[in-house]
N, C-alpha and C positions, 0 to 999 in steps of 0.2 A: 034513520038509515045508519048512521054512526056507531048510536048503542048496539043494533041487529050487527052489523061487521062486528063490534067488536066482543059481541058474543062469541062469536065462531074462533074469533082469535085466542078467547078467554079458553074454548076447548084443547085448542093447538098449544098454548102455551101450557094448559095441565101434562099434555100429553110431551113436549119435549121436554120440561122439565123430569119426567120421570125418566125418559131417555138419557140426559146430560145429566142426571145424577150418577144411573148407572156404571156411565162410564166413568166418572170420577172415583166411585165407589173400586170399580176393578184396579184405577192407577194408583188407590191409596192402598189397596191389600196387596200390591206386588211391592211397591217400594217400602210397605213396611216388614216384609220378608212371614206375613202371616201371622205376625203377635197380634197384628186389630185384624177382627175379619168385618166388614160392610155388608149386608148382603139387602134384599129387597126382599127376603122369604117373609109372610106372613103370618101373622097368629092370633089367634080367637081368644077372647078375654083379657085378665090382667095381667098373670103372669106366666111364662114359661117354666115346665117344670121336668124335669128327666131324674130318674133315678138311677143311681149306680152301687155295684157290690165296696163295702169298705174294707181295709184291706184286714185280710187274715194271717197277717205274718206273723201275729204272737202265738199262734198255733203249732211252731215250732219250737222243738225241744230237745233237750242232749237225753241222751238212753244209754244207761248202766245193763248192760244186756246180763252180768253175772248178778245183778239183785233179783230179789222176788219180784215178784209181778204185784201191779197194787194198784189202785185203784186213779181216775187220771179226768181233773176238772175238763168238763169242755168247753171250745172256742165256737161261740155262738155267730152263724152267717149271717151278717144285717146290711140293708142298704143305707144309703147316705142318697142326699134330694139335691140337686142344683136348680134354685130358683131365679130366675129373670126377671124383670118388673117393665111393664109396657110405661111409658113416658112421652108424656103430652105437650107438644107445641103450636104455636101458632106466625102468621107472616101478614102483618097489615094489622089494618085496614090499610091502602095505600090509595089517595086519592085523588083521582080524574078527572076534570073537566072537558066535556065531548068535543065542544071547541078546539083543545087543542089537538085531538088525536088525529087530526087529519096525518101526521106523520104516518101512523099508522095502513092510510091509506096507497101512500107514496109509496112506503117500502115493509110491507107486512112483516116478510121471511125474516129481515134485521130487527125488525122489533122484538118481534118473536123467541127470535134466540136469543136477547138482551135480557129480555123479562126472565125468561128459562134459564140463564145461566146465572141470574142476580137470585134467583128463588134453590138453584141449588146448591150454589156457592154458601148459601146461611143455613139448610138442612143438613148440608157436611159440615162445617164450622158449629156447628150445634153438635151433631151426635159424636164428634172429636171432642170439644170441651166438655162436654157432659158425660162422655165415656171415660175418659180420659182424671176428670174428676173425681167419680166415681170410685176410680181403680186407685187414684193415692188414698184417699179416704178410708176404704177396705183395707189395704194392705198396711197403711202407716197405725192402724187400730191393733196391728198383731207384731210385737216389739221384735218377736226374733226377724221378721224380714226386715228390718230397718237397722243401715248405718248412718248414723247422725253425728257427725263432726263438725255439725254450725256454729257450736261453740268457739272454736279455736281452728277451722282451717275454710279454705274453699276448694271448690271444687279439682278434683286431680283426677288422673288414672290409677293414683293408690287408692282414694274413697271407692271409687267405683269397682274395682278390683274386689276391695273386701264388702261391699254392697251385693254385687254376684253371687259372692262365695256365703252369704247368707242362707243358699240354697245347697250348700255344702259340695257332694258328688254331681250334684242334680245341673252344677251352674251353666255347664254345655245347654241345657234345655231354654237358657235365656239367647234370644235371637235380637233383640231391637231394644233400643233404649232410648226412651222418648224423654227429651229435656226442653228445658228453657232456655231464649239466649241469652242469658246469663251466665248457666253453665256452660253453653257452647265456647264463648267466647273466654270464658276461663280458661278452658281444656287448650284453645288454638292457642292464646296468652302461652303458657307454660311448653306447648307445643313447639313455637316458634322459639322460646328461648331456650328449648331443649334441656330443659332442666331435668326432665326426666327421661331423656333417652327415648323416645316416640320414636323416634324415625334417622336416620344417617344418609342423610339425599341431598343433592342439591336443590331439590325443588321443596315447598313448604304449604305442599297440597297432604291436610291428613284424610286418608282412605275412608279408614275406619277406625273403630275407639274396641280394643281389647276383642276385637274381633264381631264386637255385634254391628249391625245397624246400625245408625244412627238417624233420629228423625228429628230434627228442632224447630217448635212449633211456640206461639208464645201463649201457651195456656192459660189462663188464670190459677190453675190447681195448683202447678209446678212452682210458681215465685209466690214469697207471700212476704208482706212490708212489715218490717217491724226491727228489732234492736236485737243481732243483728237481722239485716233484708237475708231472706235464705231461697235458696235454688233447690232444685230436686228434680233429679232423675228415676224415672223410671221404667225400670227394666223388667220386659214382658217376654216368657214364653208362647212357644207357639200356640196360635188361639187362645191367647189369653182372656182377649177381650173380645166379646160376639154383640154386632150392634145391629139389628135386623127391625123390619117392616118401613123399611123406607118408602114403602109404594101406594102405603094406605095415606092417601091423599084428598083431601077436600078443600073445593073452590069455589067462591061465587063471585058473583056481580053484582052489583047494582046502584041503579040512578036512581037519585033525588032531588024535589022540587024543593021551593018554598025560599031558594036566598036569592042572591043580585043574579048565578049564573048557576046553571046544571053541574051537577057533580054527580060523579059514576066513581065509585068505592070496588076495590078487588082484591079481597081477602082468602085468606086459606088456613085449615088444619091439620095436622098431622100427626103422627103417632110413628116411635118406634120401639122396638123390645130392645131391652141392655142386659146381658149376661156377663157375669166373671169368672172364669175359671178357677172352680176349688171354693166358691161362696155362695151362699143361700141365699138370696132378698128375705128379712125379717117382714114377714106380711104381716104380723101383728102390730108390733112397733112403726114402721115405715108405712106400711099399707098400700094402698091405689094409688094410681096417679098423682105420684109425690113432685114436690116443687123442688129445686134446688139445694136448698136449706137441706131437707129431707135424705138426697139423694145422698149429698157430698158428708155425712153423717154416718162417720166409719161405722158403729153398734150398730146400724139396721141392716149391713152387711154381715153375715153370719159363715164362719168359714166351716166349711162342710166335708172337708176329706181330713183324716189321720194323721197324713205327713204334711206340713206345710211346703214343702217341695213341692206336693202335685196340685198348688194355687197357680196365680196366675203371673207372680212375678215376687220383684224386689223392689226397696225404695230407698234411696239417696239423699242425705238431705247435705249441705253445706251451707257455709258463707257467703252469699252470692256476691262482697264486694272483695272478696279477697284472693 
């Protein structure tokens, strides 16, 4: 009787957890002003692929109209590839004994959403650190997007200022800048002692940082330990990052005999595509369903447009104790 219930419930909880994703899914692409987009769109095989025209600006040329006329190399139209790479995870085994689920009996609905929100609370804290991973990896492989003054300063509104301007004309097209609190608390640090003219208020609430967004999340990508400990922001254009098939979802059940007392195991898979703006997934080097290691492995990330402006950000690195 226990196991048969709590099948049915095993159904309900697949089913709201794809629900309570969603919605977490839409409150993290509003508050991050659209640099991460989340979505639940699906895709067939390993990677996602779109082509696009690369740019044809060198096909422009100054013209001596009083010379002869002569003869004039041409600018060849080719497309550039944006590739995606689907990414494999898993939730459990996490395990049961029938005995005690009489709770479940008690009060289903509360169960239900506990299990639903604990299952999509780790499918978004996955495809944020693994997206998020990703994109320092990618972008700190390509030197002109990177300001690095870990050597000798910490975090300020000057680094990030000239981290921005990485992107040159382009730096308007940075919306959010997703840190560590490390560098958070750097920035409020120097904020509050208004060292650098932040703000002239009586109050010691900062808005915003140089006008973007600010997300502060404690990554693993963002802080890395070492001599010195270093922080890094990173600062993403709009759609910079596309993190898609949250939906493709598998779940089982099941009991087994054979110890002192019944145990019921309820595991799950999942898959989602990661895209970066302005980079290819190396499917040679990198390949299928790559692990961590793989992913966070700036050279499997292949940048794919002309101008590094039209990627998918910048990257900050500092002193995280200073």
């Amino acid at each position: 009787m226990a196991l048969a219930n709590m099948q049915v419930y095993d159904d309900e909880i697949y089913t709201t957890t794809i629900e309570l994703l969603g919605q977490k899914l839409e409150a993290f692409n509003a508050a991050s002003g659209g640099a991460i987009v989340l979505n639940t769109n699906a895709y067939r095989g390993n990677y996602t692929k779109t082509a696009f025209f690369q740019s044809i600006a060198s096909a422009q040329r100054r013209v001596d109209r009083t010379a002869a006329i002569a003869g004039q190399a041409s600018t060849s139209l080719t497309q550039g590839e944006f590739v995606g790479v689907k990414v494999g995870g898993g939730f459990g085994p996490v395990i049961f004994e029938p005995s005690q689920m009489t709770y479940l009996l008690e009060s289903p609905e509360d169960a239900i959403m506990a299990i639903g929100e604990g299952f999509a609370d780790a499918l978004l804290a996955d495809q944020l650190n693994t997206a998020v991973g990703c994109a320092v990896a990618a972008v700190e492989n390509i030197a002109a997007l990177v300001n690095d003054v870990s050597a000798s300063a910490g975090m300020s509104q000057q680094a990030l200022n000239k981290g921005h301007y990485k992107f040159g004309d382009m730096s308007g097209m940075l919306v959010c800048d997703i840190m560590h609190s490390s560098g958070s608390e750097s920035l409020t640090d120097k904020a509050l002692a208004n060292g650098e003219r932040l703000f002239v208020s009586s109050n010691v609430t900062v808005i915003s940082i140089l006008g973007k967004i600010v997300v502060v999340s404690d990554i693993p990508a963002l802080y890395v330990a070492g001599t010195p400990n270093k922080t890094k922001v990173l600062s993403v254009s709009s759609g910079g990052i596309i993190v898609s098939n949250s939906g493709d979802i598998v779940t089982n059940l099941e009991t087994s005999n054979g110890k002192t007392r019944i145990e019921t195991t309820w595991q799950a898979d999942y898959t989602f595509v990661l895209s970066l703006k302005g980079y290819a997934w190396d499917t040679v080097n990198g390949g299928t369903s790559p692990v961590d290691a793989t992913l966070f492995t700036g050279t499997n990330w292949d940048i794919a447009v002309t101008s590094t402006k039209n990627s998918l950000g910048t990257l900050t690195i500092a002193d995280a104790d200073l």
